[in-house]
Structures are given as C-alpha cells and as structure tokens.
C-alpha positions in Angstrom: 106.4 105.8 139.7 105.4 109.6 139.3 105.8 112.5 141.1 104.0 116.0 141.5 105.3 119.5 142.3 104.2 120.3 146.0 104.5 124.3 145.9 103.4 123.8 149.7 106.8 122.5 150.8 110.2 123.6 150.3 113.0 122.8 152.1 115.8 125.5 152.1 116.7 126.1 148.3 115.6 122.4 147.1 111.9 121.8 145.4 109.6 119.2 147.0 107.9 116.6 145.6 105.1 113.8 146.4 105.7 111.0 144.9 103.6 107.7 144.6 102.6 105.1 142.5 100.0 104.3 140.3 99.0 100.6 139.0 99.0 100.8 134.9 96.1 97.9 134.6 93.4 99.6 137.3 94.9 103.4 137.5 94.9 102.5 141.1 97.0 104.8 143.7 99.0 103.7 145.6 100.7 105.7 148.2 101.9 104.8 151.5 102.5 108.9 151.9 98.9 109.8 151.6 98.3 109.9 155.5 100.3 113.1 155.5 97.8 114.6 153.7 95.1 114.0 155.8 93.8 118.0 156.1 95.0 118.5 152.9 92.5 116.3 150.8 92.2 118.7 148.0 96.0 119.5 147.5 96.5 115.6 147.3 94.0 115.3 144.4 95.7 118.4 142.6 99.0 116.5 143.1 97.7 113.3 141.9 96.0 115.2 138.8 99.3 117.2 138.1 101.3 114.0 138.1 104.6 113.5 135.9 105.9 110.1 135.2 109.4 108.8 136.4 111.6 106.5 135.3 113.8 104.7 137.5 116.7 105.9 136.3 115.7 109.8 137.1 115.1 108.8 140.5 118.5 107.0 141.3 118.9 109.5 143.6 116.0 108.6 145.9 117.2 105.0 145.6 118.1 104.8 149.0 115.2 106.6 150.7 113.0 104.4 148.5 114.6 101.5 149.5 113.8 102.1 153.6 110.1 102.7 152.7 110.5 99.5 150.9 112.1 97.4 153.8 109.4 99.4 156.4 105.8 98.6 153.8 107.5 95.0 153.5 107.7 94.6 157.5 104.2 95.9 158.0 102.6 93.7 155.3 104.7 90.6 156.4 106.4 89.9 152.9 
C-alpha cells in the first residue's frame, strides 16, 4: 500500500492523500481511485512517482474506509 501527497486537495485543516497499490512482483498499479483522475493524467503520474510506502499499521485509521472499498471492488468482481 502507498500513498502520495495530493497538494490539489485539502479538506478544511487535514492533508489529502491518494492512495493505491502497487503489485511487488510486476510493479503493477493498481487503483480502483484512478478514474477520478481522469483530466488530471499528469498529476496522477506525479503522485504515483512521488509515492511513500505504508504499512498497515500506519493506516489503522483508514481501516474502515478501506474496508467499504474492499466489500464494493469484491461485489463488482464477484469474489
């Protein structure tokens, strides 16, 4: 899991971040967020060049919200 600074959001007094994943054997990306990018095709690739890895303990806090995404990708793919 990794994340990147998005200096184009903020929301009140909290930072924003894009978060994603990226498969260790290929270097793949995978991110199910990516669509809301769309116009944006250049900030994405800075974001994914300016990534910082996560572990899952510094993301407890986005357990939850991770969780829903989780439960929605798993209903669309049928697993």
């Amino acid at each position: 899991m990794y994340k990147s600074h998005d200096a184009s959001l903020k929301l009140v007094n909290e930072e924003m971040y894009h978060w994603f994943l990226v498969n260790i054997e290929t270097d793949e990306i995978i991110d199910v967020t990516a669509p809301q990018y769309s116009k944006h095709t250049r900030l994405l690739q800075r974001l994914y060049k300016t990534k910082i890895k996560q572990s899952e303990t510094l993301v407890f806090a986005y357990r939850e919200r991770v969780q829903v995404l989780l439960n929605r990708v798993r209903k669309e793919i049928r697993i």
